[in-house]
C-alpha positions as CSV (number, residue, x, y, z in Angstrom):
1,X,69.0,168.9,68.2
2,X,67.2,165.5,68.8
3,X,69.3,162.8,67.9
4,X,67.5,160.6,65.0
5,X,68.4,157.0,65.6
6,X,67.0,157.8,69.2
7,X,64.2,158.7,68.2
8,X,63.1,156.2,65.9
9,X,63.7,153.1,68.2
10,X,61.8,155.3,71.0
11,X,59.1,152.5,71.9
12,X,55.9,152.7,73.9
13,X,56.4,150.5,76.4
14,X,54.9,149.0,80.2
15,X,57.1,148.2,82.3
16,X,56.9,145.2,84.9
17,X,58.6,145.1,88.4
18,X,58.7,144.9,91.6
19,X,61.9,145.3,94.2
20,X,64.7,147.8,93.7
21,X,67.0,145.6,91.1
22,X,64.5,146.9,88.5
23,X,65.1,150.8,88.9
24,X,68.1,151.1,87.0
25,X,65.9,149.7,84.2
26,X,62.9,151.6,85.0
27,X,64.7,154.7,85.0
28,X,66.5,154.1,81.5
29,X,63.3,152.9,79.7
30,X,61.7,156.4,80.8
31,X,64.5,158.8,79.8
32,X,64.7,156.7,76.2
33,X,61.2,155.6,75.3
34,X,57.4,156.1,75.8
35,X,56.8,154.8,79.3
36,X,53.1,154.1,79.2
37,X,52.4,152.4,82.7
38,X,53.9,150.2,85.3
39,X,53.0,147.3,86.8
40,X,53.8,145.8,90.1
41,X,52.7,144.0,92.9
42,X,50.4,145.4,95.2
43,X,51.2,147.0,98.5
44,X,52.4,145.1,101.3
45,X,50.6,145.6,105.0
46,X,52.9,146.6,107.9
47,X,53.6,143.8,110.3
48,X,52.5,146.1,112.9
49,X,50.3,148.0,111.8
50,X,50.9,151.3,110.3
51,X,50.9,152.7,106.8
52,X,51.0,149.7,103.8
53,X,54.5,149.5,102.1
54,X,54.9,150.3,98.7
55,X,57.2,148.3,96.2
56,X,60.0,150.2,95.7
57,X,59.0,150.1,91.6
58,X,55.6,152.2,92.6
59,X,57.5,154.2,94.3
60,X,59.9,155.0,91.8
61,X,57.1,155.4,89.0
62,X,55.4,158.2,91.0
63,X,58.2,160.0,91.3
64,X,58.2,160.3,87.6
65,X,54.7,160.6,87.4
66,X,53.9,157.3,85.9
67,X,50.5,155.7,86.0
68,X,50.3,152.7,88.3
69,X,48.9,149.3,88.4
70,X,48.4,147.2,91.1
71,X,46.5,144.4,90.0
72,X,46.2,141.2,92.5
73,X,46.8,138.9,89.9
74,X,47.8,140.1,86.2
75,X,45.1,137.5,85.2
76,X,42.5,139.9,85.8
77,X,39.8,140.7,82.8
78,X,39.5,144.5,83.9
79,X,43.8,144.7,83.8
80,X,44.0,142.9,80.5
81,X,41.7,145.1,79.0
82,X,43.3,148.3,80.4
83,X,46.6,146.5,78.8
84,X,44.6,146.4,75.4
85,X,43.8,150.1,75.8
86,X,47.3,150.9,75.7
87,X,48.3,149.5,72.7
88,X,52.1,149.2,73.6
89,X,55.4,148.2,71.5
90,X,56.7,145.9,74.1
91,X,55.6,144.7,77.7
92,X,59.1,144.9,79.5
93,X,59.3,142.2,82.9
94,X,62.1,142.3,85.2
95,X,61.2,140.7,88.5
96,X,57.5,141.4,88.7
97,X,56.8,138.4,90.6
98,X,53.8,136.1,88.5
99,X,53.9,134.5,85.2
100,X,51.9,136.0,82.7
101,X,49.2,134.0,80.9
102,X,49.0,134.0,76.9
103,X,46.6,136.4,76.4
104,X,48.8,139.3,78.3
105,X,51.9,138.2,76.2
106,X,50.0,138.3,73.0
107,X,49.0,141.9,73.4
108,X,52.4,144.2,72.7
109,X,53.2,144.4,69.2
110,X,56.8,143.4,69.5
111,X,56.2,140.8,72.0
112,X,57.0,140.7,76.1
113,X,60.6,140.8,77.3
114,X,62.1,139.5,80.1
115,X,65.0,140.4,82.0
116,X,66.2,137.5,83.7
117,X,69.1,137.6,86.5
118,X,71.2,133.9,85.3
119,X,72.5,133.0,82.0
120,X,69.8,130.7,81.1
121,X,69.1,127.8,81.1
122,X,70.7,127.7,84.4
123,X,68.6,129.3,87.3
124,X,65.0,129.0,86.1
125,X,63.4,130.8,89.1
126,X,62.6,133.3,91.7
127,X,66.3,133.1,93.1
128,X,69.0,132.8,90.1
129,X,71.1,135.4,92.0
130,X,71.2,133.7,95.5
131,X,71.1,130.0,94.0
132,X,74.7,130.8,91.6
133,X,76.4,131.6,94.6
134,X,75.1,129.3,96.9
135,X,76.7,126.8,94.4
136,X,79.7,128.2,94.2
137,X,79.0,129.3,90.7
138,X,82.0,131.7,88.9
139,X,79.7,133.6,86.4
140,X,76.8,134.8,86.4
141,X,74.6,137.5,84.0
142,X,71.5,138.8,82.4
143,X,69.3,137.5,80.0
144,X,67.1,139.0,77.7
145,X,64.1,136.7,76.4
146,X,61.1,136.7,74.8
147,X,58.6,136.0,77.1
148,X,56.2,132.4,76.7
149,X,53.3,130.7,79.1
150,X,56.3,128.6,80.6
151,X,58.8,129.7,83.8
152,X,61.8,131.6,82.1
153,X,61.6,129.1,78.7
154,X,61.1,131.9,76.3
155,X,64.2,132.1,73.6
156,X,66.9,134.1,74.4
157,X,68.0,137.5,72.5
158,X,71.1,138.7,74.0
159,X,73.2,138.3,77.2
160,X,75.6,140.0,79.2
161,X,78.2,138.4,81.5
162,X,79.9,139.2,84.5
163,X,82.1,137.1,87.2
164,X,81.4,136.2,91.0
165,X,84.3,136.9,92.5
166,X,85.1,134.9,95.6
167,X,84.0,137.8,98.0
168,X,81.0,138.6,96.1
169,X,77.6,138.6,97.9
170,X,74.4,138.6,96.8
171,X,73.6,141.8,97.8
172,X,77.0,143.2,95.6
173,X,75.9,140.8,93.0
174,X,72.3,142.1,92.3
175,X,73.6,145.6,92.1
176,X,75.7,144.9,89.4
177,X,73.5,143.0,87.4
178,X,70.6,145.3,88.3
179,X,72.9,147.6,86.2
180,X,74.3,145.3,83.5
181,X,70.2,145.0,82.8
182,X,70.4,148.6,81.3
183,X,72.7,148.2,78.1
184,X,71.4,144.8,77.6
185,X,67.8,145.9,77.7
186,X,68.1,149.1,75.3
187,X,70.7,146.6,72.6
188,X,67.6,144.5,72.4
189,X,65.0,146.9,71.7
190,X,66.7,148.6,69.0
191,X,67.5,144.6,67.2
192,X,63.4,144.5,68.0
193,X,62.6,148.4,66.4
194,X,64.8,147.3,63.4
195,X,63.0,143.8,62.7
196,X,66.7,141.9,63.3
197,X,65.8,140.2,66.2
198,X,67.0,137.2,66.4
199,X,66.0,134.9,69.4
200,X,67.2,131.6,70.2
201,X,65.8,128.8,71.5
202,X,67.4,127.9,74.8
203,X,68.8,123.8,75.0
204,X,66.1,122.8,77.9
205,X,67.8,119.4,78.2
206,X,70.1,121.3,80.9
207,X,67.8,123.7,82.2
208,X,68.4,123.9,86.1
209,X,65.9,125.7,88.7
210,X,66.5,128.4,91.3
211,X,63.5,128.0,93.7
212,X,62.7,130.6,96.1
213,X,64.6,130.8,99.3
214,X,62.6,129.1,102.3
215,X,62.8,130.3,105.5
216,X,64.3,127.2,107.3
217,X,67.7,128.1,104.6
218,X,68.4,130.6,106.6
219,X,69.7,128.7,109.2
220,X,73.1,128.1,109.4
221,X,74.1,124.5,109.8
222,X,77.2,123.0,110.5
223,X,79.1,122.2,107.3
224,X,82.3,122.6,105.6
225,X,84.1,126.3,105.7
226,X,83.5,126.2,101.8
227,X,79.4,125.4,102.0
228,X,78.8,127.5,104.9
229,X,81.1,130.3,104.0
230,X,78.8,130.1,100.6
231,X,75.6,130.1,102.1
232,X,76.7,133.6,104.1
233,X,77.6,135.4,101.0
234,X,74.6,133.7,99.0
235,X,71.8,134.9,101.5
236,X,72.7,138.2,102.7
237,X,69.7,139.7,100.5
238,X,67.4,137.3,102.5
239,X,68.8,139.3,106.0
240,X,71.5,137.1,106.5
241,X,72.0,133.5,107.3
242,X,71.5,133.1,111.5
243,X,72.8,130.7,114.2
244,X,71.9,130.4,118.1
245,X,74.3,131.7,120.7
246,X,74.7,129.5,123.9
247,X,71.6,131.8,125.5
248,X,69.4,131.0,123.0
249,X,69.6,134.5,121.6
250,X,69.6,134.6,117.3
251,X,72.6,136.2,115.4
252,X,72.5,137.1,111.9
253,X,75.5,136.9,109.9
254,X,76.6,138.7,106.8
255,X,79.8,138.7,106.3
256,X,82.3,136.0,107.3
257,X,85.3,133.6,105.7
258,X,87.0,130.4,105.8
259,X,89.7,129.7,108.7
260,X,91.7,127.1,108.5
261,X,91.7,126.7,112.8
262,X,89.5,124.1,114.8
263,X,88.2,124.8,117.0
264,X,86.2,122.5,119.9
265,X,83.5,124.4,120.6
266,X,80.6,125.7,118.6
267,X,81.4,129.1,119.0
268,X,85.0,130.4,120.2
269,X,86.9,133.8,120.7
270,X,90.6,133.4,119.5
271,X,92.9,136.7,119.6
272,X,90.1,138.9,119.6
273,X,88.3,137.1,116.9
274,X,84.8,135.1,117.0
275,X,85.3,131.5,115.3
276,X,81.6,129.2,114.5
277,X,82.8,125.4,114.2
278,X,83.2,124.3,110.6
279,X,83.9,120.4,109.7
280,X,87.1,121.1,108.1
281,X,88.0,124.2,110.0
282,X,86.0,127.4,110.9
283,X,84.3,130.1,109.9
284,X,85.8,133.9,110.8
285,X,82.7,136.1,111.4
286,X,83.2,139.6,110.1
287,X,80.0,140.9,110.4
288,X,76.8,140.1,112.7
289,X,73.7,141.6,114.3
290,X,71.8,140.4,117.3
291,X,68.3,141.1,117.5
292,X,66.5,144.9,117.9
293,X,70.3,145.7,117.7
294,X,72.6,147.6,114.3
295,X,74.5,145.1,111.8
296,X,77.7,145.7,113.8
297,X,81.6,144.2,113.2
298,X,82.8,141.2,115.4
299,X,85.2,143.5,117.0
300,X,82.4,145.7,118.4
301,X,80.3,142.5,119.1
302,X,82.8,140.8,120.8
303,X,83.7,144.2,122.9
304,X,79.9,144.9,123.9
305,X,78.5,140.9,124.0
306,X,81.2,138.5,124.6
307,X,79.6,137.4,127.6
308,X,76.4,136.1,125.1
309,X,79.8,133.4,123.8
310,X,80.5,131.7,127.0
């Protein structure tokens, strides 16, 4: 028997994405409403040649044999008008990857949603995930907005929260949220189906930003255990954070913790252990992974490339 109250907030909706935090979503807005289309960024070329790489949203959609769009910019005359053609409910956005101009957001009947990855105001921004830990932040959650011309401004409809435990990466982090997403999204489509809706306006007078990572934040500089024990846990979904050994060589690090020892030099093997100088102490590596090489544990690093360390 099909269950009524399903099927009368069942929406027609396009969905907007990009990387794999959005599948969770993806796959709940298919199985409980009219997915019309997706739209995501367009394939990436290989570094080395090869086949191009698809976002891992495309991917998903044709597995459930969802129509695809790939448009270079969303700005596009020919995409708005296929937009138009579909007459949808409710554009759904949760990390496409560009803003969307007015005349996008004015064509769903309910409006555009997005899903953002902070409790907004905080973390405007490509990074909210990696910025809340990288400042040490406690809590952290999904918000569901209505969408306007401006950088995560719209008003807010409903948010979920969860805590950042103090061994919480960002990796662990986006999984969870990419899943908290799910219950949050479908409570605010059935407020939006009913009419009781009910945004409000974010207080923009503490709005803070979450930039994109850059490149050169991936190094690991010398710091206290806190800040650089921080910056490992809050960039392990950029490929880790990275140092030099003595030879010049790279290695990544993923996991690692405070230590309360000092030590004299920059790197230093203790019991069995790898140390990286800290200002107040030391950092512990856990887990690191040299170049062309597996993420491995310091244990087997230290037992297959101690002599990289002296």
């Amino acid at each position: 028997m099909v269950d009524l109250l399903t099927y009368l907030v069942m929406l027609n909706v396009v969905f907007f994405g990009t990387p794999e935090i959005a599948i969770p979503v993806l796959n709940s807005i298919f199985e409980n409403h009219r997915l019309l289309a997706v739209v995501t960024m367009p394939d990436k070329p290989r570094q080395r040649g090869g086949a191009n790489t698809e976002t891992a949203v495309k991917k998903r959609a044709i597995e459930l044999g969802v129509k695809v769009f790939e448009p270079i910019h969303p700005k596009e005359p020919n995409f708005i008008e296929a937009m138009k053609e579909l007459n949808p409910d409710v554009f759904i956005v949760f990390a496409y990857g560009h803003i969307l101009r007015k005349e996008l957001l004015d064509i769903p009947r309910l409006g555009p949603i997005n899903i953002h990855t902070s409790l907004l105001p905080a973390y405007r921004g490509a990074a909210p995930i990696e910025r809340a830990i990288l400042a040490g932040e406690k809590v952290s959650g999904i918000s569901i907005m209505k969408m306007d011309v401006g950088m995560d401004t719209g008003p807010v409809f409903h948010e979920e929260r969860i805590t950042i435990t103090d061994e919480m990466d960002s990796i662990e982090l986006k999984e969870k949220l990419s899943h908290l997403a799910v219950p949050a999204i479908e409570t605010v489509l059935g407020l939006l189906e009913k009419g009781i809706a009910k945004p409000k306006e974010q207080n923009h007078s503490i709005a803070t930003l979450a930039p994109k990572i850059q490149k050169e934040e991936l190094d690991l500089v010398l710091g206290t255990k806190e800040e650089m024990a921080l910056k490992v846990r809050g960039l392990t979904s950029y490929g880790g954070v990275r140092i030099l050994l003595p030879n010049n060589e790279v290695l990544k690090i993923f996991k690692a913790q405070p230590a309360n020892l000092f030590i004299s030099k920059t790197l230093q093997i203790q019991n069995g252990e790898l140390f990286l100088k800290a200002n107040n102490g030391s950092l512990k590596l856990i887990e690191v992974q040299l170049a062309g090489k597996k993420k491995m544990t310091c244990k087997e690093f230290l037992n297959g490339y101690a002599n990289k360390i002296n």
